[in-house]
N, CA, C and O atoms as a GROMACS GRO file, in nm:
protein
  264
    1UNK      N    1   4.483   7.892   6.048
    1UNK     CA    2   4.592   7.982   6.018
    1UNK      C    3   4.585   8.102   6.114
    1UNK      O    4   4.471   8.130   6.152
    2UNK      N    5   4.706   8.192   6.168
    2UNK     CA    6   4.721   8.294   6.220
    2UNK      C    7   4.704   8.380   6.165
    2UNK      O    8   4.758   8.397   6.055
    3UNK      N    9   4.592   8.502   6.240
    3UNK     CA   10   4.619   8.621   6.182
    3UNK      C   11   4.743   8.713   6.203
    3UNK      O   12   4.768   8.761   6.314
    4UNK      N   13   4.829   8.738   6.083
    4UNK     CA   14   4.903   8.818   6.134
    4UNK      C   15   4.898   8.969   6.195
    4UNK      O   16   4.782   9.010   6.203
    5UNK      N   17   4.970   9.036   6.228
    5UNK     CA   18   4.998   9.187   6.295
    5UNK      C   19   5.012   9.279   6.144
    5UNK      O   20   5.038   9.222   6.037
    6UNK      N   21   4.993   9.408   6.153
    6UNK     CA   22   5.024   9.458   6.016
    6UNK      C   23   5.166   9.448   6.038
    6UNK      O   24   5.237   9.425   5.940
    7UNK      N   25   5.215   9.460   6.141
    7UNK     CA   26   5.386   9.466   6.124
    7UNK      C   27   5.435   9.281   6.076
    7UNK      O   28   5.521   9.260   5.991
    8UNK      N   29   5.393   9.217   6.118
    8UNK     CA   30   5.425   9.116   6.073
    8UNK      C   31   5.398   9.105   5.939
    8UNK      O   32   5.492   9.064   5.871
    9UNK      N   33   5.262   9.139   5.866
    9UNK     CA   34   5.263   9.094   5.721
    9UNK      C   35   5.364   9.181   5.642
    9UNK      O   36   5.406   9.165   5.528
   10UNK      N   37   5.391   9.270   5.728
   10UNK     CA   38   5.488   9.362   5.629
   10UNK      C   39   5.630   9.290   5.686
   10UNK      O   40   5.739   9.330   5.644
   11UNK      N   41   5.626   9.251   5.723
   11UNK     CA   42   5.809   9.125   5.741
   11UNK      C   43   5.825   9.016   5.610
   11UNK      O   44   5.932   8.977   5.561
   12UNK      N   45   5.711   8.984   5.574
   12UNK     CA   46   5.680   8.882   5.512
   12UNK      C   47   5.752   8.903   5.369
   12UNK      O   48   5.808   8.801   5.327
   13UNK      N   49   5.760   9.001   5.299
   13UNK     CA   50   5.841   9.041   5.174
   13UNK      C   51   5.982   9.005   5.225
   13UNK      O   52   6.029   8.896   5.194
   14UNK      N   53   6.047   9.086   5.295
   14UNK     CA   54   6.194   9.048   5.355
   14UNK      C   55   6.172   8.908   5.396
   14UNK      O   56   6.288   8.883   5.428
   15UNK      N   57   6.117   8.815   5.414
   15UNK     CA   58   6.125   8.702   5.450
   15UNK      C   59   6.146   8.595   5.299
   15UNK      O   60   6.241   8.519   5.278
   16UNK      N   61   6.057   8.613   5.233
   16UNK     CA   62   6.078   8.561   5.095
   16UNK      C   63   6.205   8.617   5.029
   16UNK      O   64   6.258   8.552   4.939
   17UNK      N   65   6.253   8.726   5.067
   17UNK     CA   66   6.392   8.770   4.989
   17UNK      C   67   6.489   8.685   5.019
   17UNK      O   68   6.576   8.633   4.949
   18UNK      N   69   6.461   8.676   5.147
   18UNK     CA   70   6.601   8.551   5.242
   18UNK      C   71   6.537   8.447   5.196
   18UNK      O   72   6.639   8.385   5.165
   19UNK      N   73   6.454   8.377   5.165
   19UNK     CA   74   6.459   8.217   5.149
   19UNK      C   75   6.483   8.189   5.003
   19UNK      O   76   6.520   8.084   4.951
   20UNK      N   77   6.449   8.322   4.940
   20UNK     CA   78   6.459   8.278   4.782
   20UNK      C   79   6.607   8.226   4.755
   20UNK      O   80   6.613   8.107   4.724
   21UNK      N   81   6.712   8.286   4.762
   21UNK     CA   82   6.881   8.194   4.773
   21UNK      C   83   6.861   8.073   4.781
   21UNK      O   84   6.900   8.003   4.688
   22UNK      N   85   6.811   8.026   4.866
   22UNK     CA   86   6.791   7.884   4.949
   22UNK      C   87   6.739   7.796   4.871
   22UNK      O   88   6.793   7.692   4.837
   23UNK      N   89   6.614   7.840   4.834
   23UNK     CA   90   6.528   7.788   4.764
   23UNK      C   91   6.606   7.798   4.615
   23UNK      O   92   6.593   7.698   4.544
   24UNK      N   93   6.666   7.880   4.574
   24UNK     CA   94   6.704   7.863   4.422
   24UNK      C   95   6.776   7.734   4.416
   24UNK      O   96   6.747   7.638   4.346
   25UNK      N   97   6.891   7.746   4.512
   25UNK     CA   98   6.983   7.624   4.576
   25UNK      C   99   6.922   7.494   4.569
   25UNK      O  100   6.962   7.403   4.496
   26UNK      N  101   6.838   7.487   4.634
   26UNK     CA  102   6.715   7.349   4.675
   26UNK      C  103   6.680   7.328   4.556
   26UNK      O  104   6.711   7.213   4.523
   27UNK      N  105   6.617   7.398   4.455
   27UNK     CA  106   6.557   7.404   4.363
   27UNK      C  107   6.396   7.401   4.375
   27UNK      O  108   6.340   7.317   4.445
   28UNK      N  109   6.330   7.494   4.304
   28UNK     CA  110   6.178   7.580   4.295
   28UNK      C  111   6.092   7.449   4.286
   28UNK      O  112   5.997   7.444   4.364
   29UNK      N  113   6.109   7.358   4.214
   29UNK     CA  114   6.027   7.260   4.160
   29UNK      C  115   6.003   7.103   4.244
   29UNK      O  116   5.922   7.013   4.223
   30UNK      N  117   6.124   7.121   4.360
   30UNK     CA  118   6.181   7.001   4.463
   30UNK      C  119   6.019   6.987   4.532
   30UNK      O  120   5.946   7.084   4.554
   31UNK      N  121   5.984   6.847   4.560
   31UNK     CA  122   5.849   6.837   4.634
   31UNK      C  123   5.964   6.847   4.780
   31UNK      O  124   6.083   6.815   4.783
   32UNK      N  125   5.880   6.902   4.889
   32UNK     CA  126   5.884   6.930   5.000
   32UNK      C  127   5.935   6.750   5.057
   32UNK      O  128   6.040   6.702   5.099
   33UNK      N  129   5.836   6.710   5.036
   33UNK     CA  130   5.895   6.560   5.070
   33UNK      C  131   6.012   6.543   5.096
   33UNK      O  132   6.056   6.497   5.201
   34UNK      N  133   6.093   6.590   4.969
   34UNK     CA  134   6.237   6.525   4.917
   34UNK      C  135   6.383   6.568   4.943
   34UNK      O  136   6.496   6.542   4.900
   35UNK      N  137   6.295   6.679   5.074
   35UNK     CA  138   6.406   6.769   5.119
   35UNK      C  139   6.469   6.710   5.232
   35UNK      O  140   6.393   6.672   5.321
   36UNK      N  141   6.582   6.694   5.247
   36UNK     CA  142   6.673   6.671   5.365
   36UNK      C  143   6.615   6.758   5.482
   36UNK      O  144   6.551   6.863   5.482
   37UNK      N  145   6.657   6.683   5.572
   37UNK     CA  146   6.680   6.741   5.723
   37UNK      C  147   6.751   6.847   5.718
   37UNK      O  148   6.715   6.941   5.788
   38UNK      N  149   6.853   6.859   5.645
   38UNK     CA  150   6.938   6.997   5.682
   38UNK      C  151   6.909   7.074   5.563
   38UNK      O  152   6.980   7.174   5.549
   39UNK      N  153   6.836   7.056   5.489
   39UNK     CA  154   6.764   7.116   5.377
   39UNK      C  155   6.625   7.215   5.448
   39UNK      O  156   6.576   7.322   5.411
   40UNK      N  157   6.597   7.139   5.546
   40UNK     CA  158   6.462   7.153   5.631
   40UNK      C  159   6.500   7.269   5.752
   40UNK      O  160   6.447   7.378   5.773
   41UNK      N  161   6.587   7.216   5.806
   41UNK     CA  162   6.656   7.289   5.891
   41UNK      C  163   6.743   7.438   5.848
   41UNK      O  164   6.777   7.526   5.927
   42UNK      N  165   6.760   7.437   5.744
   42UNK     CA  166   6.845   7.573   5.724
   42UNK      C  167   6.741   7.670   5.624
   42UNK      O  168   6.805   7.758   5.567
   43UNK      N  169   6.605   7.669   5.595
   43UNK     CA  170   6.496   7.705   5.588
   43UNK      C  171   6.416   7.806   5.653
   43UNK      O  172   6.362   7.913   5.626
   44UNK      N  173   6.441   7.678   5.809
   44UNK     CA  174   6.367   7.712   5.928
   44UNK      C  175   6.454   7.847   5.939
   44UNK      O  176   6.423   7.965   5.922
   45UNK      N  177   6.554   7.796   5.968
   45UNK     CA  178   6.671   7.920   6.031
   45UNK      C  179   6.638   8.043   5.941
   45UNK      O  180   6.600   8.154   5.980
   46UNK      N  181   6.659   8.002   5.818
   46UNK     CA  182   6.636   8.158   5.754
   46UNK      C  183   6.539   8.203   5.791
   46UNK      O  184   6.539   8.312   5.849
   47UNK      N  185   6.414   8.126   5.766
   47UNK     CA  186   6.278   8.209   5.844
   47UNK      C  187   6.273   8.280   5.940
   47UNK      O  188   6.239   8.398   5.933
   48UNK      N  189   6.302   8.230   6.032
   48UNK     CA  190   6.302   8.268   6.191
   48UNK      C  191   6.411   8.387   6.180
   48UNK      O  192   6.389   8.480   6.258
   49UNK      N  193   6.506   8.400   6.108
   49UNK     CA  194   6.605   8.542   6.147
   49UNK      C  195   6.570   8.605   6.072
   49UNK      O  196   6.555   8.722   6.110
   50UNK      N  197   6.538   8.579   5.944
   50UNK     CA  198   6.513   8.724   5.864
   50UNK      C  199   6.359   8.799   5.934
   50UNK      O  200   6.336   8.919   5.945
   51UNK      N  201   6.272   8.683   5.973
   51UNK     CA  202   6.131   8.764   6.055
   51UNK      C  203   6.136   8.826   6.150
   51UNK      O  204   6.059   8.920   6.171
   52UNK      N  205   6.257   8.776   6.256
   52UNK     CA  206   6.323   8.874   6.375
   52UNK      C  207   6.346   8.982   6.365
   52UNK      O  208   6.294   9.074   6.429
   53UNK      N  209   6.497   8.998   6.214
   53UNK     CA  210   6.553   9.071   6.151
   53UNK      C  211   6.457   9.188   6.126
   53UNK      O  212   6.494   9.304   6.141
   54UNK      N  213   6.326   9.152   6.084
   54UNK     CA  214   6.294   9.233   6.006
   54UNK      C  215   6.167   9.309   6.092
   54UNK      O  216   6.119   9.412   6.045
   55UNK      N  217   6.120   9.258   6.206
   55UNK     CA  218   6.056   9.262   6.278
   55UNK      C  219   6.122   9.375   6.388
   55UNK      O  220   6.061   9.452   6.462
   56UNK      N  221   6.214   9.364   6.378
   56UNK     CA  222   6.289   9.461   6.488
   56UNK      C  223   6.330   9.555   6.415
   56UNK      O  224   6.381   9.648   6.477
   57UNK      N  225   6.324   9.566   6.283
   57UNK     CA  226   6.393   9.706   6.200
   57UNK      C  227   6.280   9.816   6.191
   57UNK      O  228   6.289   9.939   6.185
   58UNK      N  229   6.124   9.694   6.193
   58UNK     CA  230   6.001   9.792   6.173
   58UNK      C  231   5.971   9.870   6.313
   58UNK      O  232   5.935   9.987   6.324
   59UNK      N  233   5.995   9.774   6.419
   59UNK     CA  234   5.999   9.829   6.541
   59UNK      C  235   6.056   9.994   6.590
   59UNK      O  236   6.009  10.099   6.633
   60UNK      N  237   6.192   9.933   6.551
   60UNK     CA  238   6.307  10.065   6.546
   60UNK      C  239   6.220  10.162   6.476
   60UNK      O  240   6.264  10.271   6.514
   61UNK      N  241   6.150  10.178   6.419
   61UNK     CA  242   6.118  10.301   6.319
   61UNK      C  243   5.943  10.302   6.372
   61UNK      O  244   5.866  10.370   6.303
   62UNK      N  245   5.908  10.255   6.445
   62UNK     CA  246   5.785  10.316   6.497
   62UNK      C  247   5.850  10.409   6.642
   62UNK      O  248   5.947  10.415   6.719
   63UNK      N  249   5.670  10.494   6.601
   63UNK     CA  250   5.713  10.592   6.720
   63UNK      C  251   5.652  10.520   6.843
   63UNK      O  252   5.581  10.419   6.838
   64UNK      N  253   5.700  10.601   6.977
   64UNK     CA  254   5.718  10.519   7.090
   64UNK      C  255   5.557  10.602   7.139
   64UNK      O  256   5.552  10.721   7.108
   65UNK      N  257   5.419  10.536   7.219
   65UNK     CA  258   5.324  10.597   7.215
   65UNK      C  259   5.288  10.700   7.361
   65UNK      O  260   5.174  10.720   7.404
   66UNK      N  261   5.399  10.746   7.411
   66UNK     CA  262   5.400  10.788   7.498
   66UNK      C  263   5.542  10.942   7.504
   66UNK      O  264   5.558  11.007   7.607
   0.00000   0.00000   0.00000
């Protein structure tokens, strides 16, 4: 496993906020198995933008070290 960045583990809350929709949708209890491709795929997507998303908001709000 990766260690994350402190800025990254702190993305990680906003990241579960965006997949939880998804996941309610999918349903909580679905084995991973049994998920579609585009079940799989629109997952990924949320992942990947809300960690961007959220990764660049923490950014914006650090100070610059120079």
């Amino acid at each position: 496993m990766v260690d994350f960045t402190e800025e990254e583990t702190q993305a990680l809350p906003a990241v579960m906020r965006a997949l939880a929709p998804e996941m309610e949708r999918i349903g909580w209890d679905r084995p991973l198995a049994q998920l579609t491709q585009s079940d799989m795929h629109r997952l990924i997507v949320i992942t990947v933008e809300a960690f961007r998303a959220e990764m660049a908001e923490i950014a914006s709000l650090a100070e610059v070290p120079f």
